[in-house]
N, C-alpha and C positions, 0 to 999 in steps of 0.2 A: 519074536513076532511083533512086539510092540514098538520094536525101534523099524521095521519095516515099514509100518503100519504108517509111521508117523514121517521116514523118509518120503512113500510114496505119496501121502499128502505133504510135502515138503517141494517134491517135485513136481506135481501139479499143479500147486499155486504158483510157481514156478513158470512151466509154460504160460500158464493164463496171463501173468504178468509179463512176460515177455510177448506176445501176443498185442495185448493192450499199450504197452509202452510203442510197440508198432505203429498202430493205429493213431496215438494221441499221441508224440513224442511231449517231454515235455523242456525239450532243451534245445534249440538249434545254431550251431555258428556258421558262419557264411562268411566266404570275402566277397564273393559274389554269387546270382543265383544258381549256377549250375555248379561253383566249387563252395559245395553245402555239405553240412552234414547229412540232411536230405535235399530231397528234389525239392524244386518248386513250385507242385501241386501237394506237397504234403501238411498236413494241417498240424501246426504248431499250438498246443496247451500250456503254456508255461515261461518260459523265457529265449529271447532270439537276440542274438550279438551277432552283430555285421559290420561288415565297411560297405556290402551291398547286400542286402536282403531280400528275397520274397517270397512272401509263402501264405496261404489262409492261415489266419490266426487268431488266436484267443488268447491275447500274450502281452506281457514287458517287452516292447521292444529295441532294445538300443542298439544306435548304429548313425553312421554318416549320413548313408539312404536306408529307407525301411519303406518297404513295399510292402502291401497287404491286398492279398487278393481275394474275389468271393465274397463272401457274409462274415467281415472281421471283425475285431472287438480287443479293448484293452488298454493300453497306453503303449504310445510312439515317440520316444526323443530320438531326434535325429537334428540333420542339418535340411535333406530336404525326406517328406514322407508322403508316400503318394497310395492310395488307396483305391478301390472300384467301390467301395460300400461301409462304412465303419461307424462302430457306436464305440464312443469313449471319448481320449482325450489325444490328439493328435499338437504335438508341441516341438514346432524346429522352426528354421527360417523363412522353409516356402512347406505350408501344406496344400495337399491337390486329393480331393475326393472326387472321381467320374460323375458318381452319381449319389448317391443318401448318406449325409452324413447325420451324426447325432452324437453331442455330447462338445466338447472344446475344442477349437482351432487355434493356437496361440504360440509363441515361442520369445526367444530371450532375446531382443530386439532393447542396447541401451539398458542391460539388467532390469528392464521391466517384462509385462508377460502380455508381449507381442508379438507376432511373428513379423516378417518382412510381407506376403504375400498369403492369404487363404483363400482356398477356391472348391466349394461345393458346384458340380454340376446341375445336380438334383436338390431335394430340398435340405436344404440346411435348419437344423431344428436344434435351438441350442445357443452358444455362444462362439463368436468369432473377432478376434482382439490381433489387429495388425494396421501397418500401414497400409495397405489396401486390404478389403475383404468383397469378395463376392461371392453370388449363390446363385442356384437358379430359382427357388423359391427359402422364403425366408418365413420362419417363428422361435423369436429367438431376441437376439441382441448383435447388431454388427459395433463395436467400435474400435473406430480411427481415422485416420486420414481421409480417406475415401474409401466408401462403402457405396455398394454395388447390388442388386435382387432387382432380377426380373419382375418378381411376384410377391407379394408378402400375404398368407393366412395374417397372423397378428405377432407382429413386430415391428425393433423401433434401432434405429441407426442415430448413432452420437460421432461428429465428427466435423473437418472442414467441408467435405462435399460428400452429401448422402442423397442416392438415386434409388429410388424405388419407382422402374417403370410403367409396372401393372396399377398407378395410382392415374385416377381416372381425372383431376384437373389440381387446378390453383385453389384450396383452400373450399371447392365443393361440395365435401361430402367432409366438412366439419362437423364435431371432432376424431369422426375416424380413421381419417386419414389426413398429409398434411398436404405433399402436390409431388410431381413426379422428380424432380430435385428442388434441394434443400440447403441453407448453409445449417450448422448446429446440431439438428436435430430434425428427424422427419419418422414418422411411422405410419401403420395402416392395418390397424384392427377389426 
């Protein structure tokens, strides 16, 4: 009776776990998105290996491209990593978030931690370390080369040309902001 007792809880933790592991995989490989372990709406908990990836996630992502759709979250090495929304650390040559990012844009640019290209469409809140970075609103830190924000809550760009166009003149509204470009260093608190 006892070993009954203890298979049928054996096999119902069982289901439920299978069940769950549905829902939240937490492993996914891809060469690309439709030849995946799953589909490309299926939301990834855990780790994703790609040559092309994408999927909503909340994961280690590694892979050539990594894609992250939806409300994602986690870390991204790739070559390039392209996102609609992401909180964490997004690190390859070119990263691209549509809209909200939050957390690091950077990659191995020269063995240092640049990327080639970051681009927030939405507000970028955080840090962004490449030869060019742009946002569409910035709080945070851009540096490099050129840096790029529509708008800045309160932030400060370090580089040879730093544009912040939502700044309203030349040296105006000292010291909280600097003027709409910059060489050096410009911000707007």
């Amino acid at each position: 009776m006892k070993t009954r007792v203890m298979a049928a809880w054996i096999g119902a933790a069982g289901v439920a776990f299978g069940a769950w592991a549905q829902e939240n995989p937490a492993f996914q490989a891809s060469l690309a998105p439709d030849n995946a372990l799953y589909g490309r709406n299926q939301r990834i908990e855990g780790v994703a290996l790609s040559l092309w990836g994408e999927n909503p996630q909340t994961a280690l992502a590694i892979g050539l491209v990594n894609g992250s759709s939806g409300e994602s979250a986690g870390l991204s090495l790739g070559v390039l990593n392209y996102a609609e929304s992401y909180a964490g650390a997004q690190w390859a040559f070119v990263n691209f978030t549509s809209g909200d990012c939050s957390g690091w844009q950077g990659g191995p640019v020269l063995g240092l931690l640049v990327g080639v290209l970051n681009y927030t469409g939405g507000h970028m809140s955080g840090l962004q370390t490449g030869v060019v970075n742009l946002s569409g609103k910035l709080s945070g830190l851009q540096f490099g080369l050129i840096n790029y924000t529509q708008t800045a809550d309160s932030g400060v760009q370090i580089g040879l040309v730093n544009l912040i166009a939502g700044n309203s003149g030349w040296f105006t509204q000292w010291p909280d902001e600097v003027a709409p470009g910059m060489i050096l260093a410009n911000w707007h608190f």
